[in-house]
N, C-alpha and C positions, 0 to 999 in steps of 0.2 A: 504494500500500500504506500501511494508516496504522503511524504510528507504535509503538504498543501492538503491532503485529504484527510489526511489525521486531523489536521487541524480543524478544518472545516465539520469534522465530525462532534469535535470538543466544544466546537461553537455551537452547534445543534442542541447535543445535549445540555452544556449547559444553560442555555436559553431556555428548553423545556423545563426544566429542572425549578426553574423561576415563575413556571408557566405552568403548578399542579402538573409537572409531569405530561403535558403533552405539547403537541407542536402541530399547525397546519403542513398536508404535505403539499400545499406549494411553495410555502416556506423554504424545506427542506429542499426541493429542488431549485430555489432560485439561489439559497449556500451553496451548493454543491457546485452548480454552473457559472458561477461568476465567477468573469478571464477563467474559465477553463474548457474551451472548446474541445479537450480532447476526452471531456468523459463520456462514457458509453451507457450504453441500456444496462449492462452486465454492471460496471461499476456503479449505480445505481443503486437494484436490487440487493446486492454486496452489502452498500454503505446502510441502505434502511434495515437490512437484516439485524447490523449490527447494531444501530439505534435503539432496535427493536428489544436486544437483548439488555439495556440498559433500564428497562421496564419504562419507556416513554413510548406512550401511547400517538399514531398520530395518525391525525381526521384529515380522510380524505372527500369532507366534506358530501353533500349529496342534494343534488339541486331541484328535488321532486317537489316540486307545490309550492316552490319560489316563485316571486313576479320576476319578469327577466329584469330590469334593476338594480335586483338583488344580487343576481348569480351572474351579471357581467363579470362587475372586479373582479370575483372571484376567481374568473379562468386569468386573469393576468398576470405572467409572470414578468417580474424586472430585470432578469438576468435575459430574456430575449431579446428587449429595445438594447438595439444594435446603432447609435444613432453617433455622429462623427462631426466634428469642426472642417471645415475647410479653409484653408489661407488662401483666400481672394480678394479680389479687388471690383470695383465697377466694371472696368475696360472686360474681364472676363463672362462678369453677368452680360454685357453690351456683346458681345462676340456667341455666345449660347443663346441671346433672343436674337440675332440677325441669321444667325442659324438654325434658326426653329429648334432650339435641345433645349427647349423649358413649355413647357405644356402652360400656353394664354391661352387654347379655347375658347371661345363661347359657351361650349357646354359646359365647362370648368363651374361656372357660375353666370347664369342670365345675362346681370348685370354686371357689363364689362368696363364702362370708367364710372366708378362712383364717385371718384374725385373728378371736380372743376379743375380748367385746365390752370385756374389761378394758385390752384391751391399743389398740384402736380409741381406745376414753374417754381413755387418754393421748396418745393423738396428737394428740385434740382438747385434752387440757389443754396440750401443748407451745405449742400455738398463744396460749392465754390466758396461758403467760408467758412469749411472745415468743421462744420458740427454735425456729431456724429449721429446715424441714423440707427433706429432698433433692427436687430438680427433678424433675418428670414432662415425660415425652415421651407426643408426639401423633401419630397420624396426621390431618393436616388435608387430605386431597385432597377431599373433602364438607366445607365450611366448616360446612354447617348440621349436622352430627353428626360431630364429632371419633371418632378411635377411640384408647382410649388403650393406647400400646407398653409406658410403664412408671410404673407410681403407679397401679396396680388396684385395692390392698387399701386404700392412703390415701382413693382417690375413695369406695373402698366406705362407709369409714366416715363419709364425710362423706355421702354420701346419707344413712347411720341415722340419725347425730347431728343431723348441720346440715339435713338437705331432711327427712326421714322418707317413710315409704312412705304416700302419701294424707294427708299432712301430719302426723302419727303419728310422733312423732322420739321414739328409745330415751334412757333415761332411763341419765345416769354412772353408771360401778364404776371401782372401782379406782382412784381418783384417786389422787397419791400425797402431791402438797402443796396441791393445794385441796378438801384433803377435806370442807369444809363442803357443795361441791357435789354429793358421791356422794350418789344418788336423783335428782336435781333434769334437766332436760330443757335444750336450750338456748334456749327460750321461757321457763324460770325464769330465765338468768341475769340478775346485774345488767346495767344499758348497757353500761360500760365494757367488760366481759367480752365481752358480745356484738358489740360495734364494731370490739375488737378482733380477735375473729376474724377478722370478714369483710373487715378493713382489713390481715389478714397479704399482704405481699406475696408473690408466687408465681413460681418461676422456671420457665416454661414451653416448652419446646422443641417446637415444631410442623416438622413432617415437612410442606413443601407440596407443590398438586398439581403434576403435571410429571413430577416424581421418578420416574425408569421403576421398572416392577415388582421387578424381579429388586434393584433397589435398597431399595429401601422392604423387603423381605422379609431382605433381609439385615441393616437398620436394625435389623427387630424380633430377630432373631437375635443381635445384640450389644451391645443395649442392655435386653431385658427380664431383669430381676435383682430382683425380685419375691420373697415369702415361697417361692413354686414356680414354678421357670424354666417355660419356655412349652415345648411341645413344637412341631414345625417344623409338624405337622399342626393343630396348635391356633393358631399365627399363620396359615397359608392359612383356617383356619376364621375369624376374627376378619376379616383382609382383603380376603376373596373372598366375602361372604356374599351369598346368593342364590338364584335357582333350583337352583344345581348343588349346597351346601351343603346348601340343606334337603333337596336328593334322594337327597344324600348319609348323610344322618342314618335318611331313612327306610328306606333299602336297607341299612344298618350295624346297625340296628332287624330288618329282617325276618327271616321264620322261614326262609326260603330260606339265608340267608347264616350264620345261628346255626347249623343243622342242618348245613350243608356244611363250615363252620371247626369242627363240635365244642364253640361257644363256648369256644374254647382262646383266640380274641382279646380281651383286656381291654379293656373300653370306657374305663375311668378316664384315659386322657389321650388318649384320640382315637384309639388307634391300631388299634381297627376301623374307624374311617371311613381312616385316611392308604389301607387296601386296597383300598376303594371308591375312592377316589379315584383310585386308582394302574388299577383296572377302567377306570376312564371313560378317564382319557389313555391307556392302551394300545390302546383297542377304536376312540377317535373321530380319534384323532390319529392320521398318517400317523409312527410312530416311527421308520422308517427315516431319514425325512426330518428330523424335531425336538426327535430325543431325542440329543442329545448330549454327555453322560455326567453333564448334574449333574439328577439326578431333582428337584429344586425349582422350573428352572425349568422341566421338563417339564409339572408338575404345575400349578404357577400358570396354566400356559398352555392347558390342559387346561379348569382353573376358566373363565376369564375365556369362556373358548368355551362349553361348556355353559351358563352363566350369561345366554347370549343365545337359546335356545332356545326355540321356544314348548312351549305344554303340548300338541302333537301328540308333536314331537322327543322331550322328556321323557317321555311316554308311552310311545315307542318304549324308550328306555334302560331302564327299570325292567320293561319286561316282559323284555329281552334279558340282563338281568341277574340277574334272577331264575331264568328258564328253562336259563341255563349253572350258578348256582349249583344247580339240582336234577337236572342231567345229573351233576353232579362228585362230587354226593353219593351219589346211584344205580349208578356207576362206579367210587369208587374207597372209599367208606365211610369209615370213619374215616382211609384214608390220602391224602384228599382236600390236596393242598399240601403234602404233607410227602414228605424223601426216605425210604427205608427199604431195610434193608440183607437182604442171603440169609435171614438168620431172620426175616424180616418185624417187625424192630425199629425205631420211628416213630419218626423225631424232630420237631421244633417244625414249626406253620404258615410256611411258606417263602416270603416276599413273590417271587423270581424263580420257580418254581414257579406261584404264583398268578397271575402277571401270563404265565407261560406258558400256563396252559390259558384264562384272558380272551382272549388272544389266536386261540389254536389253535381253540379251540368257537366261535369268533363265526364264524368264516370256515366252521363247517360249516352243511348244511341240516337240517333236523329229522328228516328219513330217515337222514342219514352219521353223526348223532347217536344214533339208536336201533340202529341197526346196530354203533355200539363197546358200547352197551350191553349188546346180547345177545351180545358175547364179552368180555365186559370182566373175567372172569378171565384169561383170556389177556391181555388188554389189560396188565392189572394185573401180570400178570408181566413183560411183555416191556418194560413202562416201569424194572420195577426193573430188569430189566440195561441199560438204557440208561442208571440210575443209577450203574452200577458204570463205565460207561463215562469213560475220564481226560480227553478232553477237554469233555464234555457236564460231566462232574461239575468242570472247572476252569472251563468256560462259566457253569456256576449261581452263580462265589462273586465274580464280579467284576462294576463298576457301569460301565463303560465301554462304548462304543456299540460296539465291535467284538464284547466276549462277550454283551451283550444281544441284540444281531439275531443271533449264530452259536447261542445256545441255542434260541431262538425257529424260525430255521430247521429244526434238527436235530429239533424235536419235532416242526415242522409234517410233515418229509419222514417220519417215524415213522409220525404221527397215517393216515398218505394210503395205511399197508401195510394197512389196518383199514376204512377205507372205499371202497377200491376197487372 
């Protein structure tokens, strides 16, 4: 056993020891792993064995009948943020945006300058009198196209100013103490001014590859602090982009899914795609099996798999998706997703709802489907007393893998009086 491990074993126990004798095991494996990439599964089992033997008890916790909330932190270990400084300068960020190796998107985030360009022109003046700007975080698991976590609006503006679009750089406002320069571009400025820029040093934190998902996702989650925080659907959008993203944009886009939501879903921060998205992992994903109360990483996981599909697969999903969005709309009309009460009073598009009849419709045939249709007044009544039902209606309001699969069943055995 080497030494480093002896050690790290001494720290364990005696930390439990302080701790009634026990110790979480992700604890234990984020001692064991820190700076030590070269321990194994066998050294592992090894070191717990012998923890074991010191009468220290350790919980490996069990996330049954958690809200996901709860059981997120849990799975996170610290010894896998793998996250790195870089010694840069501007001239380098200026050289990776005229070369497209930093992901500015559109899709990244909707809204793409949310700084005035008066307020951009000062950032670049800060640089020309040396006052230093806060750190950007990266996603670097693509060395050749960074994505950036946080400095979206600063990068913006250094594309206008310092890269320009087709080499076309926005001319200063607003300056506040180098006014001589308001109008002037930074191809006007003097040397000095322009040296300086590109010679500011940059404090750069790069997120490297490795870093499992669930990690990096949460990175972006506590570290973007931007003019407008990130919504959780808008970082899956920036980090999973691909086939499943764009398939995702065009089915959030189509008239099948406007007509069935009412366009009650506001597109402005993604969150008619987070619906789509939440479609795909409940239709291709086994959830019984993978959804285990924290919906982010159902969904990453959800991404990462569709995103390997060919355009046959993908062809399947948007016809299947479309075809359920125009049963639901045919079926239930404006009360498509939403609950509603004895007076047939509608309230908001219901993502548990949505991801119940994604579910329930996919598993029927185009005959068991047309056949709710042609009673689907009935239908429509006999789901609102299902809604008045206390445990269906306690099953709809919680994110935990015990009330997801019991609402899901409770519709499916519903759905099965109607196409019998």
């Amino acid at each position: 056993m080497r030494e480093s491990q002896r050690e790290k074993i001494d720290e364990i126990v005696k930390f439990a020891k302080k701790n009634e004798d026990t110790i979480g095991y992700k604890t234990v494996v984020d001692i064991l792993k820190n700076k030590e990439d070269s321990v194994t599964e066998t050294d592992m089992l090894g070191t717990i064995e012998e923890i074991l033997q010191y009468g220290i008890l350790i919980n490996y916790g069990d996330d049954e009948g958690y809200p996901a909330e709860e059981i997120g932190p849990d799975t996170f270990i610290p010894a896998d943020v793998n996250i790195s400084q870089k010694p840069i300068n501007v001239y380098n960020l200026m050289e990776r945006l005229e070369n497209d190796e930093i992901n500015l998107s559109p899709d990244f985030q909707r809204n793409g300058n949310l700084w005035s360009l008066e307020k951009q022109s000062q950032l670049i003046e800060s640089l020309m009198l040396k006052i230093p700007i806060p750190a950007f975080y990266f996603n670097a698991a693509d060395d050749d196209r960074w994505v950036v976590i946080d400095g979206r609006q600063r990068l913006t503006a250094f594309q206008n100013f310092l890269v320009g679009e087709g080499g076309e750089k926005k001319a200063f406002e607003g300056l506040q103490y180098l006014r001589d320069f308001n109008g002037f571009t930074f191809d006007d400025l003097p040397r000095q001014y322009a040296r300086r820029i590109k010679e500011t040093p940059i404090i750069a934190f790069t997120v490297e590859k490795g870093t499992p998902d669930a990690v990096v996702f949460n990175i972006f989650q506590r570290i973007n602090t931007g003019g407008v925080i990130l919504t959780d659907q808008e970082i899956r959008q920036a980090l999973y982009q691909g086939a499943a993203t764009e398939l995702i944009q065009r089915l959030a886009e189509s008239e099948e899914f406007l007509e069935a939501t009412q366009r009650a879903i506001s597109p402005a921060r993604m969150a008619d795609r987070e619906y789509v998205t939440r479609f795909l992992a409940f239709t291709e994903l086994d959830y019984k099996k993978y959804y285990k109360g924290n919906i982010d990483n159902f969904l990453i996981k959800a991404l990462r798999q569709v995103n390997n599909y060919d355009k046959d697969q993908i062809a399947r999903l948007e016809k299947k998706f479309k075809n359920i969005m125009g049963f639901c709309s045919a079926i239930f009309g404006k009360y498509a997703f939403r609950k509603y009460n004895t007076n047939w009073r509608r309230g908001p598009v219901n993502k548990a709802i949505f991801e119940i009849w994604a579910v329930c419709f996919s598993e029927l045939t185009e005959d068991e489907l047309q056949q709710i249709v042609k009673r689907k007044d009935e239908f429509l009544t006999a789901f609102g007393k299902l809604l008045q039902d206390s445990e269906f209606n306690t099953a709809l309001k919680a994110g935990d893998q015990y009330s997801t699969v019991r609402r899901i069943d409770m519709a499916r055995n519903f759905v099965r009086e109607f196409t019998c």
